[in-house]
C-alpha positions as CSV (number, residue, x, y, z in Angstrom):
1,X,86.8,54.9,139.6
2,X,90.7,54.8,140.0
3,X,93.2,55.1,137.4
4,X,96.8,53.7,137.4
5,X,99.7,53.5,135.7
6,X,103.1,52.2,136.2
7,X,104.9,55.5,135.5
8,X,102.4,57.9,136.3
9,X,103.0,60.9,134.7
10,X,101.5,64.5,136.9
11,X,99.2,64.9,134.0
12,X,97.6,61.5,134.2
13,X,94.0,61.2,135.1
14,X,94.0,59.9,138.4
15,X,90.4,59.3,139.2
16,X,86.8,60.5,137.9
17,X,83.8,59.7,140.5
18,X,81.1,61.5,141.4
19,X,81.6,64.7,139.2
20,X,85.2,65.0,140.3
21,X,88.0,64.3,138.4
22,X,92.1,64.3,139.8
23,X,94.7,65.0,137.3
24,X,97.8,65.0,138.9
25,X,97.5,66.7,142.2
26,X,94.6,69.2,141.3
27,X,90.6,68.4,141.5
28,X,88.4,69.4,138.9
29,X,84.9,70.0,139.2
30,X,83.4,71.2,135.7
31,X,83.7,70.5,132.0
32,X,87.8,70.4,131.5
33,X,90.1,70.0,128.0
34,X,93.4,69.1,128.2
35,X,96.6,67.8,126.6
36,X,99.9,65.8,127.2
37,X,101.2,69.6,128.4
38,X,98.5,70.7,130.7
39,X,94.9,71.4,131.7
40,X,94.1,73.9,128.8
41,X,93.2,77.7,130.2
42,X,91.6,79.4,127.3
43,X,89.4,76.6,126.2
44,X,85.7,78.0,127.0
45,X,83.5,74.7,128.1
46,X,80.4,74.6,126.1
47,X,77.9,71.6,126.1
48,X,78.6,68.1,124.4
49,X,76.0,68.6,121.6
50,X,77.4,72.3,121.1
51,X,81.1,71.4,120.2
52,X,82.3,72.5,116.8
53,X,85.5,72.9,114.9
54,X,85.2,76.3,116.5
55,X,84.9,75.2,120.0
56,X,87.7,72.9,119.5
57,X,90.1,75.3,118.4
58,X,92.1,76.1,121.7
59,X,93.1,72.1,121.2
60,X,93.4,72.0,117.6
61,X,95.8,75.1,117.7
62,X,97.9,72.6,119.6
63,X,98.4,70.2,117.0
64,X,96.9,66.8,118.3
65,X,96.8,63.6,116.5
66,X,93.6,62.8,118.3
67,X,90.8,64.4,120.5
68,X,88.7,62.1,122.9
69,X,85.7,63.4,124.3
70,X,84.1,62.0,127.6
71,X,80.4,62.7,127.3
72,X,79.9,62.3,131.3
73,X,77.9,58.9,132.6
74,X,77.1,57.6,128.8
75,X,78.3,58.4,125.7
76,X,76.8,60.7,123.6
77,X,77.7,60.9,119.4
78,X,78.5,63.9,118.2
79,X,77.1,66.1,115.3
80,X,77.9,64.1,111.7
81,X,79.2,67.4,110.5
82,X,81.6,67.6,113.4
83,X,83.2,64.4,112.7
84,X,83.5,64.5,108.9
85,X,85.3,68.2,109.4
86,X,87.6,66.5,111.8
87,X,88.4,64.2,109.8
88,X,89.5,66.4,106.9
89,X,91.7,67.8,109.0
90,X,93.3,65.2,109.3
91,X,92.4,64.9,113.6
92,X,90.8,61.8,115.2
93,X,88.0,62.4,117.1
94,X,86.4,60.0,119.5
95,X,83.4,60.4,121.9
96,X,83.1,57.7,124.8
97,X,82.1,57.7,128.4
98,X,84.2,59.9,130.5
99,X,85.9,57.1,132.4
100,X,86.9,55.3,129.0
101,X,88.2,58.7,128.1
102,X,90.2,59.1,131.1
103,X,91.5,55.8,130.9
104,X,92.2,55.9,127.0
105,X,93.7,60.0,127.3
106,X,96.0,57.8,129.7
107,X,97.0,55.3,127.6
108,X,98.2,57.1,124.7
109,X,99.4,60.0,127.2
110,X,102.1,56.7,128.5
111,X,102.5,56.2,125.2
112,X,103.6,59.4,124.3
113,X,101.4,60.4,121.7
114,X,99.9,64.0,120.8
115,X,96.5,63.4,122.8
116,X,93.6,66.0,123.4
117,X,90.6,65.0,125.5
118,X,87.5,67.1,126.9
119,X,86.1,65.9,129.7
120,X,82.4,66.4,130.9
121,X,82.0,65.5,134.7
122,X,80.3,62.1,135.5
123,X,76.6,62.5,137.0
């Protein structure tokens, strides 16, 4: 599935098919986080049902508004205790299918707002 926008920006999530996904000019292969800066390096990819506050943290330390998670082919719902510490935080956090992430992470990336996503490959 292809992605477009009208001012594309090098961080915008071009494509995700077949376990692949293109941000900018780069492919990606495995489980990814990333912001309106950049593909995050020191995030350590863990499973969808194993993310925690403490999993999140390399993207929380960042300051985001709102976290969307792409669970792969379907979307998977998180751990209850995961979402109401989020939200006491004061952070959104939204779990959808990874190419509803992709395309939502590039919405509000266009828009300009503080966005987070972790992406889990498509199967």
């Amino acid at each position: 599935m292809k992605f477009t926008l009208e001012s594309q920006s090098a961080l915008s999530i071009r494509s995700v098919a077949n376990g692949v996904f293109v941000i900018g000019d780069q492919t990606w292969s495995e489980a990814i986080a990333l912001t309106a800066e950049g593909v995050v390096a020191d995030w350590r990819a863990v499973g969808v049902t194993e993310l925690s506050q403490a999993t999140l943290q390399p993207l929380l330390a960042l300051q985001p508004e709102l976290i969307i998670v792409g669970t792969g082919s379907q979307q998977l719902l998180p751990d209850r205790e995961l979402m109401f510490s989020m939200a006491r935080s004061g952070i959104g956090l939204e779990f959808m299918d990874t190419p509803a992430a992709a395309r939502t992470f590039n919405v509000l990336l266009s828009e300009l707002r503080a966005v987070a996503a972790v992406l889990y490959p498509t199967t």
